[in-house]
mmCIF file of the C-alpha atoms, coordinates in Angstrom:
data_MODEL
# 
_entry.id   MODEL 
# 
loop_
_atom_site.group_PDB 
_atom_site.id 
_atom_site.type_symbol 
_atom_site.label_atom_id 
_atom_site.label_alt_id 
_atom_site.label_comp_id 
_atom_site.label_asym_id 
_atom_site.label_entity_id 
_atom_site.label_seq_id 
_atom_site.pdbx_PDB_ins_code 
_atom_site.Cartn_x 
_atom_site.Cartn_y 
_atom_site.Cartn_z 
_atom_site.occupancy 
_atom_site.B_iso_or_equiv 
_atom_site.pdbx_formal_charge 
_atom_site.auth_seq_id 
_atom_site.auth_comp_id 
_atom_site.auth_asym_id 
_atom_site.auth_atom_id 
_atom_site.pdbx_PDB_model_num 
ATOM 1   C CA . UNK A 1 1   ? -14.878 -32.003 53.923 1.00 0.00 ? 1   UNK A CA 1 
ATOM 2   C CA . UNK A 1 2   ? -13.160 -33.324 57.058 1.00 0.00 ? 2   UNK A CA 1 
ATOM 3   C CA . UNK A 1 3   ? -15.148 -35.556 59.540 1.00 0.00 ? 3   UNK A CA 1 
ATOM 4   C CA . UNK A 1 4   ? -15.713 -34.006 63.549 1.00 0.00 ? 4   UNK A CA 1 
ATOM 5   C CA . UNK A 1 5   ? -13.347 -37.046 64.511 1.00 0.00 ? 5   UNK A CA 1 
ATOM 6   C CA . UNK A 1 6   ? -10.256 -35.810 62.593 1.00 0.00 ? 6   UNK A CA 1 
ATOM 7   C CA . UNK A 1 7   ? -11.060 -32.276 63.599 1.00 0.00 ? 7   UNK A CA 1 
ATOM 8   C CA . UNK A 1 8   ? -10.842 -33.378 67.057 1.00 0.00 ? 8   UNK A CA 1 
ATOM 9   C CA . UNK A 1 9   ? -7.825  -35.136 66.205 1.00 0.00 ? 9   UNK A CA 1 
ATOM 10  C CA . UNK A 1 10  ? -6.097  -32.681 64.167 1.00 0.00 ? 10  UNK A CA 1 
ATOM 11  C CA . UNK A 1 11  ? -7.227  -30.278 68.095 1.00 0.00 ? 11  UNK A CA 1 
ATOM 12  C CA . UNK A 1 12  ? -5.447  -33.329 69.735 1.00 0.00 ? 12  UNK A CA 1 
ATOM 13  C CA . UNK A 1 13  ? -2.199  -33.104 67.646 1.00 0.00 ? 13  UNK A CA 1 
ATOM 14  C CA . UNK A 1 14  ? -1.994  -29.530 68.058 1.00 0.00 ? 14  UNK A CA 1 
ATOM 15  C CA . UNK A 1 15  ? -2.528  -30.026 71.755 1.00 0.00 ? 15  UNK A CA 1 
ATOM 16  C CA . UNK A 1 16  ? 0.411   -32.483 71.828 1.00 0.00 ? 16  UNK A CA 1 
ATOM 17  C CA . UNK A 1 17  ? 2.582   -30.517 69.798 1.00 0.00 ? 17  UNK A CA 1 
ATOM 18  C CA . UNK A 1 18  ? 1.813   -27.534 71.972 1.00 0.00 ? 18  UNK A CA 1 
ATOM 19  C CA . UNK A 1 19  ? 2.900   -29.392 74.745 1.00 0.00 ? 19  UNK A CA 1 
ATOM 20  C CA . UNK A 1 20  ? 6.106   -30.665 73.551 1.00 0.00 ? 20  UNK A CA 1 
ATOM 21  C CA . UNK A 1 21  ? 7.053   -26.966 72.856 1.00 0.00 ? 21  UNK A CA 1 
ATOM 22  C CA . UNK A 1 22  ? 5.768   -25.442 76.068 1.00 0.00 ? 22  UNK A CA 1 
ATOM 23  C CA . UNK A 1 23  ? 9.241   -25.175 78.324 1.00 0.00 ? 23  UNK A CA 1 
ATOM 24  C CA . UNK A 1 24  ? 10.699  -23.020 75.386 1.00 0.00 ? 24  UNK A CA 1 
ATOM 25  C CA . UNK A 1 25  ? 7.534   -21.122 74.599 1.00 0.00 ? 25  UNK A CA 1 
ATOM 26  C CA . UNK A 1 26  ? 6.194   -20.482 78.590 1.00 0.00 ? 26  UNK A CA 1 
ATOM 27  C CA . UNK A 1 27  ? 8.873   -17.541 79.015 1.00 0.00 ? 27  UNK A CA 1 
ATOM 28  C CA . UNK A 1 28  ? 8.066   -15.339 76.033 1.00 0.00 ? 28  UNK A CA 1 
ATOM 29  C CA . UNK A 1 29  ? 4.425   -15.906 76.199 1.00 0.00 ? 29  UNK A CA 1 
ATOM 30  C CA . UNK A 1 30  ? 1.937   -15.517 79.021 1.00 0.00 ? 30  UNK A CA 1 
ATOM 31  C CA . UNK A 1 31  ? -0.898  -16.239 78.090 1.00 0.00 ? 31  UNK A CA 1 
ATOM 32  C CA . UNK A 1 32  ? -3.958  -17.863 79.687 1.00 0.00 ? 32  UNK A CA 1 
ATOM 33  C CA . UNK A 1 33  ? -7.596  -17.409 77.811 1.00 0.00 ? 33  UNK A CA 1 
ATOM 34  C CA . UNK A 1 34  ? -10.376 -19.860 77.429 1.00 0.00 ? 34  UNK A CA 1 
ATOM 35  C CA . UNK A 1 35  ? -10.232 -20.727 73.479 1.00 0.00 ? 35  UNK A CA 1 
ATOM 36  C CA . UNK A 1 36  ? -13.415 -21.819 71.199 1.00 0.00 ? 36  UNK A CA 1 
ATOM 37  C CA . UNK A 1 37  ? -12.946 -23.733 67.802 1.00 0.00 ? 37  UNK A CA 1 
ATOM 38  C CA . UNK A 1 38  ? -16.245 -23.758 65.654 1.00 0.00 ? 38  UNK A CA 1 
ATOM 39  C CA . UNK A 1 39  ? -16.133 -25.671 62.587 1.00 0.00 ? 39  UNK A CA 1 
ATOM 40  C CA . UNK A 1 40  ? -18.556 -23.820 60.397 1.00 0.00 ? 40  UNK A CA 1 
ATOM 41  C CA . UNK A 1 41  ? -19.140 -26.431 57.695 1.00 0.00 ? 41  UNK A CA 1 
ATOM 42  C CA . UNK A 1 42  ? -20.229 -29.111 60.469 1.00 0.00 ? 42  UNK A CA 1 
ATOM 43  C CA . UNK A 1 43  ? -22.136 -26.750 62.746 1.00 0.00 ? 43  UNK A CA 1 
ATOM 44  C CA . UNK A 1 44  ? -19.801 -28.074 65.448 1.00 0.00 ? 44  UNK A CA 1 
ATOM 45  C CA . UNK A 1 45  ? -17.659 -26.657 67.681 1.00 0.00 ? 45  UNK A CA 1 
ATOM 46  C CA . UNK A 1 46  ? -14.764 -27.627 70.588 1.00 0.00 ? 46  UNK A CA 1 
ATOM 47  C CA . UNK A 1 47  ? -13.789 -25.557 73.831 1.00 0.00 ? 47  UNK A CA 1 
ATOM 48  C CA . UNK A 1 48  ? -10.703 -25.476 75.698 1.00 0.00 ? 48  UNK A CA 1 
ATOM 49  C CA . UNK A 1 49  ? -8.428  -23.526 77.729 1.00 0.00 ? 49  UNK A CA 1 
ATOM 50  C CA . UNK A 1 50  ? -4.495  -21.885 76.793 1.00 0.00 ? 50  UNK A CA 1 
ATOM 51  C CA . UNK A 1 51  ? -2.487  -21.865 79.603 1.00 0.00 ? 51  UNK A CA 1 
ATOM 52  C CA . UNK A 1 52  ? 1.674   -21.784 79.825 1.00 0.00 ? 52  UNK A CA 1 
ATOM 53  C CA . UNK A 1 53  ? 1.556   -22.266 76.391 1.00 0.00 ? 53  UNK A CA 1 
ATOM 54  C CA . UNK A 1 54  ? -0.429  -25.313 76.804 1.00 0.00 ? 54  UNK A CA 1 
ATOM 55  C CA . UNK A 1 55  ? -3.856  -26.373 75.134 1.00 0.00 ? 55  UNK A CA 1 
ATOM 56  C CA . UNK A 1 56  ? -5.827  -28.023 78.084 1.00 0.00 ? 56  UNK A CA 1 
ATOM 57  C CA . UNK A 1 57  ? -9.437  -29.227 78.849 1.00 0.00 ? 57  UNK A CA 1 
ATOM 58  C CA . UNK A 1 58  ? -10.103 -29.657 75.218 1.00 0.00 ? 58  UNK A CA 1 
ATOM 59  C CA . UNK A 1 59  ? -13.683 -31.011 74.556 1.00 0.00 ? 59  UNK A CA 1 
ATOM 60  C CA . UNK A 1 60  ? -16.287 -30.555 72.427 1.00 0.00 ? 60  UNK A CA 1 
ATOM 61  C CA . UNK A 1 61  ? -19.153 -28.139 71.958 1.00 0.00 ? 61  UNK A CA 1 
ATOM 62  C CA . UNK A 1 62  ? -19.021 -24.402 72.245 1.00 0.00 ? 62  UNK A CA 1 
ATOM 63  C CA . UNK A 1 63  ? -17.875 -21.991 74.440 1.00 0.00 ? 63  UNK A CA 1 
ATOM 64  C CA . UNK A 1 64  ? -19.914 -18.499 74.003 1.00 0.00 ? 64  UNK A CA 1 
ATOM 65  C CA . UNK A 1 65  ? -17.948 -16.433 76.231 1.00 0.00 ? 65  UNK A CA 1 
ATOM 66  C CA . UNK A 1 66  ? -14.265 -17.462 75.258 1.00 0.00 ? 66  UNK A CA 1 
ATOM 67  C CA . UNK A 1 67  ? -12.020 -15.421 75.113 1.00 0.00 ? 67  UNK A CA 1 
ATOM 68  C CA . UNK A 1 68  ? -10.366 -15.981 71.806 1.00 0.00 ? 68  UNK A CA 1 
ATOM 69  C CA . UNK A 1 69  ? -12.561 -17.600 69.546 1.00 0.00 ? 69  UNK A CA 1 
ATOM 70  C CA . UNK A 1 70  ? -11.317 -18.956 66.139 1.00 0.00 ? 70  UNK A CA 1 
ATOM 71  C CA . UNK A 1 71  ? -13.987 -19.806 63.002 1.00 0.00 ? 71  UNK A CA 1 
ATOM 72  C CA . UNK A 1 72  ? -12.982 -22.193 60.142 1.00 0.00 ? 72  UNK A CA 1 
ATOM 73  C CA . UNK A 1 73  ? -13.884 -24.926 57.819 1.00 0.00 ? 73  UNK A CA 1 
ATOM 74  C CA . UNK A 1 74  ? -12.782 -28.475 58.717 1.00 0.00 ? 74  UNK A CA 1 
ATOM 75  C CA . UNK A 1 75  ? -10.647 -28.701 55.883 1.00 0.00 ? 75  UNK A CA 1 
ATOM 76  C CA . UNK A 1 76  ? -9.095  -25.110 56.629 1.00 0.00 ? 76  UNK A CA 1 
ATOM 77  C CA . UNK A 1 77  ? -8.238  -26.464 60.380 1.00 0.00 ? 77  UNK A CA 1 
ATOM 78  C CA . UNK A 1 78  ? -6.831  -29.524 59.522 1.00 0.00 ? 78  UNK A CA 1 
ATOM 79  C CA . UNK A 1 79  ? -4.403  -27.515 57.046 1.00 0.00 ? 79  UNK A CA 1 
ATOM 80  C CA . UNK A 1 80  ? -3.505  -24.928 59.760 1.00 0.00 ? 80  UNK A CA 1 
ATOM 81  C CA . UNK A 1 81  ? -2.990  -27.858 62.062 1.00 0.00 ? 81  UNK A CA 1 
ATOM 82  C CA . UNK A 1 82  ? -1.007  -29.248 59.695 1.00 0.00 ? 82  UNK A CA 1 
ATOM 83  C CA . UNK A 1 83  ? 0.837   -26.341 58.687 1.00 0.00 ? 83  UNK A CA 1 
ATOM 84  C CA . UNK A 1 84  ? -0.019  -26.362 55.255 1.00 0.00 ? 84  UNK A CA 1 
ATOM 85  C CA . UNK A 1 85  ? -2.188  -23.228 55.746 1.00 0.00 ? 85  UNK A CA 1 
ATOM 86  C CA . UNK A 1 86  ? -0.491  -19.861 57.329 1.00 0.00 ? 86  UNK A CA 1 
ATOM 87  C CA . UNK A 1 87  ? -2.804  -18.426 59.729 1.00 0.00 ? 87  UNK A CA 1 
ATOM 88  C CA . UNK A 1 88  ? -1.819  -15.023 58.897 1.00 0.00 ? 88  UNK A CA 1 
ATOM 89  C CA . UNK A 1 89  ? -2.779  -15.455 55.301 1.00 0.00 ? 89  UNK A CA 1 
ATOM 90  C CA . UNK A 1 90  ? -5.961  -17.403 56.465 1.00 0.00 ? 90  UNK A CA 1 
ATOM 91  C CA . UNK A 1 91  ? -7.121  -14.251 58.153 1.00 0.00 ? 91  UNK A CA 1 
ATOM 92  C CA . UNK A 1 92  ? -6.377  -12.275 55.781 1.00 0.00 ? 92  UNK A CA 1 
ATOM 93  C CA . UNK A 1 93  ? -8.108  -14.146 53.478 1.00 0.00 ? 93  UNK A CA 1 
ATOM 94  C CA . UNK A 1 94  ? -10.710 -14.367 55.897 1.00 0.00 ? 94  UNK A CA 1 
ATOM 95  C CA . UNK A 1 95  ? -10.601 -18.271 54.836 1.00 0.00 ? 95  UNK A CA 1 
ATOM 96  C CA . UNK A 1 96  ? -10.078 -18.198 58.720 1.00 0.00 ? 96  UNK A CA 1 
ATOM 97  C CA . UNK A 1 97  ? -11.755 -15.866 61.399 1.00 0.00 ? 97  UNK A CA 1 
ATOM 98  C CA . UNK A 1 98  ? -9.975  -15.132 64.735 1.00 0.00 ? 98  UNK A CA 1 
ATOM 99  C CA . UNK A 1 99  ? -11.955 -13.014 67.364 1.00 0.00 ? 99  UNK A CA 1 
ATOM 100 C CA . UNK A 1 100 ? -9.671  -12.048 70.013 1.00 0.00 ? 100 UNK A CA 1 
ATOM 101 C CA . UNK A 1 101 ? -7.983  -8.377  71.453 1.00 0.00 ? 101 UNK A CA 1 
ATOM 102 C CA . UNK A 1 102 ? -4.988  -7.485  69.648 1.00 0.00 ? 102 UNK A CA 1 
ATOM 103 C CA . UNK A 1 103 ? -2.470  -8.499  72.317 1.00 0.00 ? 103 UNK A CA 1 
ATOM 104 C CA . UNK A 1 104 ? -3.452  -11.974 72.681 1.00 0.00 ? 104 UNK A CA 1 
ATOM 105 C CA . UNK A 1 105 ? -3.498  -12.084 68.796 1.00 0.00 ? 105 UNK A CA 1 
ATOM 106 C CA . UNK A 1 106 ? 0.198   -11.036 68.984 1.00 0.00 ? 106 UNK A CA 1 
ATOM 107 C CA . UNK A 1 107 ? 0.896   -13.692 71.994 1.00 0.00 ? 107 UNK A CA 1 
ATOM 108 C CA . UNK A 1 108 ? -1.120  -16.546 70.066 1.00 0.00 ? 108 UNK A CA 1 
ATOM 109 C CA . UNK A 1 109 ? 0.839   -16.244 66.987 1.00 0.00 ? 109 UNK A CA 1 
ATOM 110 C CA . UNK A 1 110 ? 4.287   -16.598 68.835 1.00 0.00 ? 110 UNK A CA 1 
ATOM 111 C CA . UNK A 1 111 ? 2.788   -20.172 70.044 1.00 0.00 ? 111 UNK A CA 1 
ATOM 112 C CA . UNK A 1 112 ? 1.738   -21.271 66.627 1.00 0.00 ? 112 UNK A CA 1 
# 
């Protein structure tokens, strides 16, 4: 089981690498929603915001009316962070829960 530090880290990478990759992804996706990450095997939980392909405001603790809100272990974020877990395979597996309308499903899995 991962630590709340390296989840928030493994957030923080993700964060940077969304950045890096925002001028290329900002045309084909528009997409601005308030995100929640709750880490079900530490009862914890980070907020933040997607915006121009961006992950901003990241913090922790909860966000109950997010707009897309994802549900995981710690060890199943770090992998999808690291890409060692496919998030469509996660879901299906439900290893991973994503709770979100269909079209910003569509528009979050071009950024990932």
């Amino acid at each position: 089981m991962a630590s709340v530090d390296e989840c928030r880290q493994a957030l923080q990478d993700l964060a940077a690498r969304l950045d890096r990759n925002a001028e290329a992804v900002r045309e084909r996706v528009d997409l601005d929603r308030t995100l929640a990450c709750r880490i079900t095997d530490l009862d914890t939980a980070f907020h933040g915001r997607i915006s121009g392909g961006r992950l901003v405001d990241l913090a922790d603790g909860d966000d109950p009316k997010a707009k897309i809100a994802m549900s995981a272990t710690s060890d199943d974020l770090l992998a999808l962070v690291r890409g060692e877990l496919d998030v469509t395979r996660a879901v299906a597996s439900r290893r991973v829960s994503i709770k979100a309308n269909p079209f910003d499903l569509m528009k979050l899995r071009k950024l990932l």
